[in-house]
ZADRENDREN-431707 format. One record per residue (C-alpha): x, y, z. Coordinates in steps of 0.02 Angstrom, whole numbers, plus 50000, padded with zeros to 5 digits. Example, Ala and Ser with C-alpha at 12.3 -4.5 7.8 and 13.67 -1.06 7.14 Angstrom:
REM residues 2
506154977550390506844994750357
This chain:
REM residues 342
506304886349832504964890549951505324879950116503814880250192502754876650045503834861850019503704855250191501814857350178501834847050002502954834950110502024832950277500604831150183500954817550060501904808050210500384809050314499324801050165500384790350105499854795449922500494811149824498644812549755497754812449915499054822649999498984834149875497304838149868497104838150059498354850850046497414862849935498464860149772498594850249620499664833749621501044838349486501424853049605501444840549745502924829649651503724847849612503754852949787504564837349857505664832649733506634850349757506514846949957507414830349896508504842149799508884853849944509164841250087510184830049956509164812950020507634807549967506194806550077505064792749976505174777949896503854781149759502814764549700501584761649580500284764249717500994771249862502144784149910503224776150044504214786850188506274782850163507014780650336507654798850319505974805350263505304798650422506924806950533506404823150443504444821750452504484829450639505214846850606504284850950444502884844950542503474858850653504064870750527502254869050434501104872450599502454887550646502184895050481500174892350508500304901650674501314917850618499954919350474498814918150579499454930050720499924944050561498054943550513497674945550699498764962350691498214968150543496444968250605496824974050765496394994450774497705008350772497295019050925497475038750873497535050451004496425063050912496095084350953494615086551033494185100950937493505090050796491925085050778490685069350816490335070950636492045071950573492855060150684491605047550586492095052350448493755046650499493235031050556492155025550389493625032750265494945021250348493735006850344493665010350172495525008350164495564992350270496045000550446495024999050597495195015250714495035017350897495135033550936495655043651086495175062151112496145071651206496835088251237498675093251163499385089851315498495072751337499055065951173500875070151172500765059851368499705043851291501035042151126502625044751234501865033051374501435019051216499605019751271499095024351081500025019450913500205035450841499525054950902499105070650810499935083050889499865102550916501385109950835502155126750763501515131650610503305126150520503355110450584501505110250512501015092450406499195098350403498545118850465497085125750493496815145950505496125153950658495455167450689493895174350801491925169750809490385177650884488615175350901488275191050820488565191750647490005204550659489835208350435490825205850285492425211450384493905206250471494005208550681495285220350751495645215450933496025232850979494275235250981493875224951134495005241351225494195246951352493725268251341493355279451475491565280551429491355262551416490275255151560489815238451541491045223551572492615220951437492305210951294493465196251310494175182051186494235162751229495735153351203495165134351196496175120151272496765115551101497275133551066498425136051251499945130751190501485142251160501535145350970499725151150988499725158451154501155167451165500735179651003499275185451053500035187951217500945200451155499845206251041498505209251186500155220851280500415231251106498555237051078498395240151286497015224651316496855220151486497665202851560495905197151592495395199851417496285184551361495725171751455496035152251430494535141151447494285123951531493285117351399492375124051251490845121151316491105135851451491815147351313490405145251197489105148651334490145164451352490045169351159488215166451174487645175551330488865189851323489735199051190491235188951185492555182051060493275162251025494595159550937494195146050828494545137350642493175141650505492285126150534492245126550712491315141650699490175134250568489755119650710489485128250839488215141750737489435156750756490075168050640491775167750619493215179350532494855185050526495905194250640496545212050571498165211450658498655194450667498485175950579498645163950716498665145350624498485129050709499765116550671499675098150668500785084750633500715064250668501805057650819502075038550824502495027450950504005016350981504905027450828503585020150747503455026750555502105041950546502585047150371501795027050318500255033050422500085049950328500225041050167498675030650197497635038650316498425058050257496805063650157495375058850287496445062750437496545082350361494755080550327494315076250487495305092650551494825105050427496265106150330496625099550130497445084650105499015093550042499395100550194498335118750159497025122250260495385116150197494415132050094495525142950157495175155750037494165169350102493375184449988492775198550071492215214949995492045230150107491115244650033491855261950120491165281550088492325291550031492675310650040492305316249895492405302449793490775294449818490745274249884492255265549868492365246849870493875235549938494015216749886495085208350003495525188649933496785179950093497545164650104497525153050275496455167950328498085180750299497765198050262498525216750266499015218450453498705236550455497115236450361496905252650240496985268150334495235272150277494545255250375495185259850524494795278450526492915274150467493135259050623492275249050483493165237050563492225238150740491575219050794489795220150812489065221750968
């Protein structure tokens, strides 16, 4: 039996006085009216009215009862009322700010498609992980290693120059003793200075003999950008980063940095229920496919080469998440086909 439907059949018809006037001011038919109360009768074991030809007619202990399914009715009214009130309310995200004004509506629109209102905080990786452990947002996507990875997204480098159909070997930005002009340096983003991306090319940048200063972490993307433009410097950036920001982007030659995200909640709140409704647009909005795979990751890139006696050669070169040959082919980097352009 359904209590509180009963007690609503019951307050209802008490209040009237009639099981057909009750029962229609209480949005339902009368023979589901008599239903209702007659299996309250059941479950209390007294009955509440003495039914007349004309009249239904409150029994003493109808009237004793009347008061708390009164109660029990307008208590059920208010949690109904207070669920649709959090249903409606918005989830707050804590979002990177690497994506875009254009892809953070997308966000928006796709989960109002769904039934979910956003409000959305953008922040830095930092930022986020403080504003879901301090219970300021519901839920945060967060910057973390590639194998703890729910959605990824390849990096790799950009310039304002289009540098050709190549990958970028950082070893190129190493300084000769002819060169004169100022080293070529590559921007690490806010979103990007965080150990599982920082620390590689740390030690890549002490293997191939790069200056400290070559590396260099920026306070915003803004400043690095204006940097790519006016100078001959790098940013390390996803595919469609690049794309946004009108630079040309490819992949590294020695390394395949990735950036990692996966959904923190708040409270030990349930992120994997989160993923399962919002999962596809939230690894739209960062660049990645839904399944977790970076969002046209596949990258085709055909290098033609002259040979020694053996006329042009051609290399096709098909990566995944922006992976390829470390080394390169020994012809590459002998011909320094591989040079940035400057």
């Amino acid at each position: 039996m359904d209590l509180v439907a009963a007690s609503r059949a019951f307050v209802s018809v008490g209040e009237h006085g009639s099981f057909t006037v009750g029962a229609a001011a209480a949005g339902m038919s009368q023979p589901v009216a008599s239903r209702r109360v007659a299996a309250l009768e059941e479950h209390v074991g007294e009955r509440l009215f003495e039914r007349t030809s004309r009249r239904a007619v409150l029994t003493p202990f109808g009237r004793d009862l009347l008061p708390s399914a009164r109660a029990l009715v307008r208590a059920a009214d208010v949690l109904l009322h207070e669920a649709e009130t959090a249903r409606r309310r918005p989830w707050r995200i804590a979002m990177p700010d690497v994506c875009g004004t254009v892809a953070l509506a997308r966000l928006v629109a796709d989960a109002r498609a769904l039934g979910i209102a956003l409000d959305l905080r953008v922040a830095p990786p930092a930022e986020r992980l403080d504003l879901v452990r301090t219970r300021q947002v519901r839920a945060a996507v967060l910057a973390v290693p590639s194998d703890e990875a729910v959605w990824s997204v390849p990096l790799g480098v950009a310039t304002a120059a289009d540098p050709g159909p190549r990958r970028v070997w950082l070893e190129t930005l190493r300084i000769g003793r002819a060169d004169r002009g100022p080293a070529r340096r590559l921007w690490i983003q806010p979103e990007d200075d965080v150990p599982h991306v920082r620390d590689p090319l740390a030690r890549l940048r002490d293997a191939i003999g790069l200056r400290p200063a070559q590396f260099a972490a920026a306070t915003d993307l803004t400043d690095a950008v204006a940097e790519v433009l006016y100078g001959d410097d790098l940013l390390l950036c996803s595919p469609a980063q690049a794309t946004g920001l009108g630079l040309h982007w490819r992949p590294m030659g020695e390394l395949s940095p990735v950036r990692g995200f996966a959904l923190g909640a708040a409270d030990g709140g349930d992120p994997a229920g989160t993923v399962s409704r919002l999962g596809r647009a939230l690894a739209h909005c960062l660049g990645a496919a839904a399944d977790g795979t970076p969002a046209g990751d596949t990258h085709t890139h055909t290098e033609t080469h002259t040979g020694t006696g053996t006329g042009t050669e051609t290399e096709t070169d098909t990566s995944r998440n922006g992976n390829r040959n470390e080394n390169g082919t020994d012809r590459e980097r002998k011909a320094g086909t591989c040079t940035p352009a400057h």
